[in-house]
Structure formats: structure tokens, C-alpha cells
C-alpha positions as CSV (number, residue, x, y, z in Angstrom):
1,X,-3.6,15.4,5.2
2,X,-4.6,19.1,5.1
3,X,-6.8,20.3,2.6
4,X,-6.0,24.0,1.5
5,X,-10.0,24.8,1.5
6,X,-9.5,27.8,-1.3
7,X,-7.9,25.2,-3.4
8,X,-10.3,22.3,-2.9
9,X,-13.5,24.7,-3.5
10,X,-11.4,25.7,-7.1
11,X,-10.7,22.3,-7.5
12,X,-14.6,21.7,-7.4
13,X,-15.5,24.1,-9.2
14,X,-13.3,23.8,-12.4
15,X,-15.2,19.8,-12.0
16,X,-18.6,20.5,-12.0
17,X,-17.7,23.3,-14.8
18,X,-16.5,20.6,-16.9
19,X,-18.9,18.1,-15.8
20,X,-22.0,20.7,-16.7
21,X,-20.1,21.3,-20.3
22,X,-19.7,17.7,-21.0
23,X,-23.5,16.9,-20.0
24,X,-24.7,20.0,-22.0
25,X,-22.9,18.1,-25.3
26,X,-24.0,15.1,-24.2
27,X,-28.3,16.3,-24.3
28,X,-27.5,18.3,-27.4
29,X,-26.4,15.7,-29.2
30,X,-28.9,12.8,-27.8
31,X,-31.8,15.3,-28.6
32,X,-30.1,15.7,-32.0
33,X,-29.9,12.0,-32.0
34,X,-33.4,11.6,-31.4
35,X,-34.9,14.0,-33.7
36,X,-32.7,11.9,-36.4
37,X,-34.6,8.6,-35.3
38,X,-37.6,10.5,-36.0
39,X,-37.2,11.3,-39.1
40,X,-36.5,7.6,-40.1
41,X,-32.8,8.6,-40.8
42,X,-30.4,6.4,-39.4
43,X,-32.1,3.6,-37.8
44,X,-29.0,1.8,-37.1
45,X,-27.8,4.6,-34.8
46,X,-27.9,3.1,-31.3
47,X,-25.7,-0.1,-32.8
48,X,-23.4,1.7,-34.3
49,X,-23.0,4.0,-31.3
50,X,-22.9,0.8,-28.7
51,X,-20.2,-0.8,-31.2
52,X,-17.6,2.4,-31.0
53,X,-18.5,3.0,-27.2
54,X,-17.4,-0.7,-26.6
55,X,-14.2,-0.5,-28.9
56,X,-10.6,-0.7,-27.6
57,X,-9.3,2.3,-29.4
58,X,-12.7,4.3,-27.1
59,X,-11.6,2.2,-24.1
60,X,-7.8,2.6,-24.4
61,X,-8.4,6.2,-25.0
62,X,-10.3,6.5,-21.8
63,X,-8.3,4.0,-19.5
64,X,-5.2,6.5,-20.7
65,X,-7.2,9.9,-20.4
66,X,-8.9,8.8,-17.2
67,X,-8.1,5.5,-15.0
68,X,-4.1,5.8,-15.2
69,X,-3.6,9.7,-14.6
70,X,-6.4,9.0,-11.2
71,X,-4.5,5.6,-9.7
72,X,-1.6,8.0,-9.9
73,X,-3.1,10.8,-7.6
74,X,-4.8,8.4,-5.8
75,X,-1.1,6.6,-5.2
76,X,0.1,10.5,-4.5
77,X,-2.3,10.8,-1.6
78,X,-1.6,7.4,0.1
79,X,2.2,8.2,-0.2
80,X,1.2,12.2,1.0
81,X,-0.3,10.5,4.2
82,X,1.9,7.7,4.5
83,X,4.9,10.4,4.8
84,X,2.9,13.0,7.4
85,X,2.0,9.9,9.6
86,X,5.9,8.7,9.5
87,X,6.5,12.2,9.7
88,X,4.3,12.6,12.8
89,X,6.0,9.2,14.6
90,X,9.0,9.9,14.4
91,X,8.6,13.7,15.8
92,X,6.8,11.7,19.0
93,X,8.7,8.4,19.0
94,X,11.1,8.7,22.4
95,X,13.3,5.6,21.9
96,X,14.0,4.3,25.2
97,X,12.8,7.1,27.0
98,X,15.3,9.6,25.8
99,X,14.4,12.7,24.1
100,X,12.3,13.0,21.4
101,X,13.0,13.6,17.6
């Protein structure tokens, strides 16, 4: 497969952006969280945050958001491959020695 190297650089890019963002709210809020736990407020914090992190509704939203939409690019790359190296047989394949494709 060729990679357009413009693309793939934007492509990487536009992830660490949003990876950077998301761990940016992520530190906010666990040094928010923190400064709660030591002000006595909240002590059951961590439970309750372990018992929504492990619900379904989380875990649906995030097999839906995240696992299903990258098994489907993954699939699009195998089949992307799968076709070029088809592609590139049958331009070489030279049937009993008579001219190729």
C-alpha cells in the first residue's frame, strides 16, 4: 500500500492534537479530583468513578465510538492490500506463457 506522506503526517498530527487535549482534561480533572479528596469531600470518589468506568452503557459507548469504526479501517486496509496484490498478479501472471495482462 502507498502512503501519501502529507496525508499520514496530517493524519498524525490531528491524533496527537486530540490525544494532548484529551490528556490535558484528563490531569485537570484528576488534580481537581485530588484537591476534593483533600478536603475530605467525597471520599467515595474513586468507587464511584471505577463503577461508571466499568458500566455497559461506558463500555458500549466506547466499543461503538472506538473498537467498531477501527476493525472497519483495519478490514479497509487488508481489503486495500488484498486488491493491489491481486492487482499486481494479475498485471504479471503470463498464463501458459502467452502474453501478459
Amino acid at each position: 500500500m502507498n502512503i501519501d506522506s502529507t496525508k499520514f503526517k496530517n493524519a498524525l498530527v490531528t491524533i496527537v492534537k486530540k490525544v494532548r487535549q484529551m490528556e490535558e482534561d484528563l490531569l485537570a480533572q484528576q488534580i481537581f479530583l485530588d484537591s476534593l479528596r483533600q478536603l475530605g469531600i467525597g471520599d467515595d470518589i474513586d468507587s464511584r468513578l471505577a463503577m461508571v468506568k466499568g458500566s455497559s452503557a461506558v463500555q458500549q459507548a466506547l466499543v461503538q465510538k472506538y473498537d467498531e469504526p477501527l476493525e472497519k479501517v483495519l478490514s479497509t486496509i487488508d481489503d486495500i492490500e488484498l486488491d493491489q496484490q491481486l492487482t499486481e498478479f494479475l498485471e504479471k501472471w503470463n498464463p501458459k506463457d502467452g502474453p501478459a495482462n
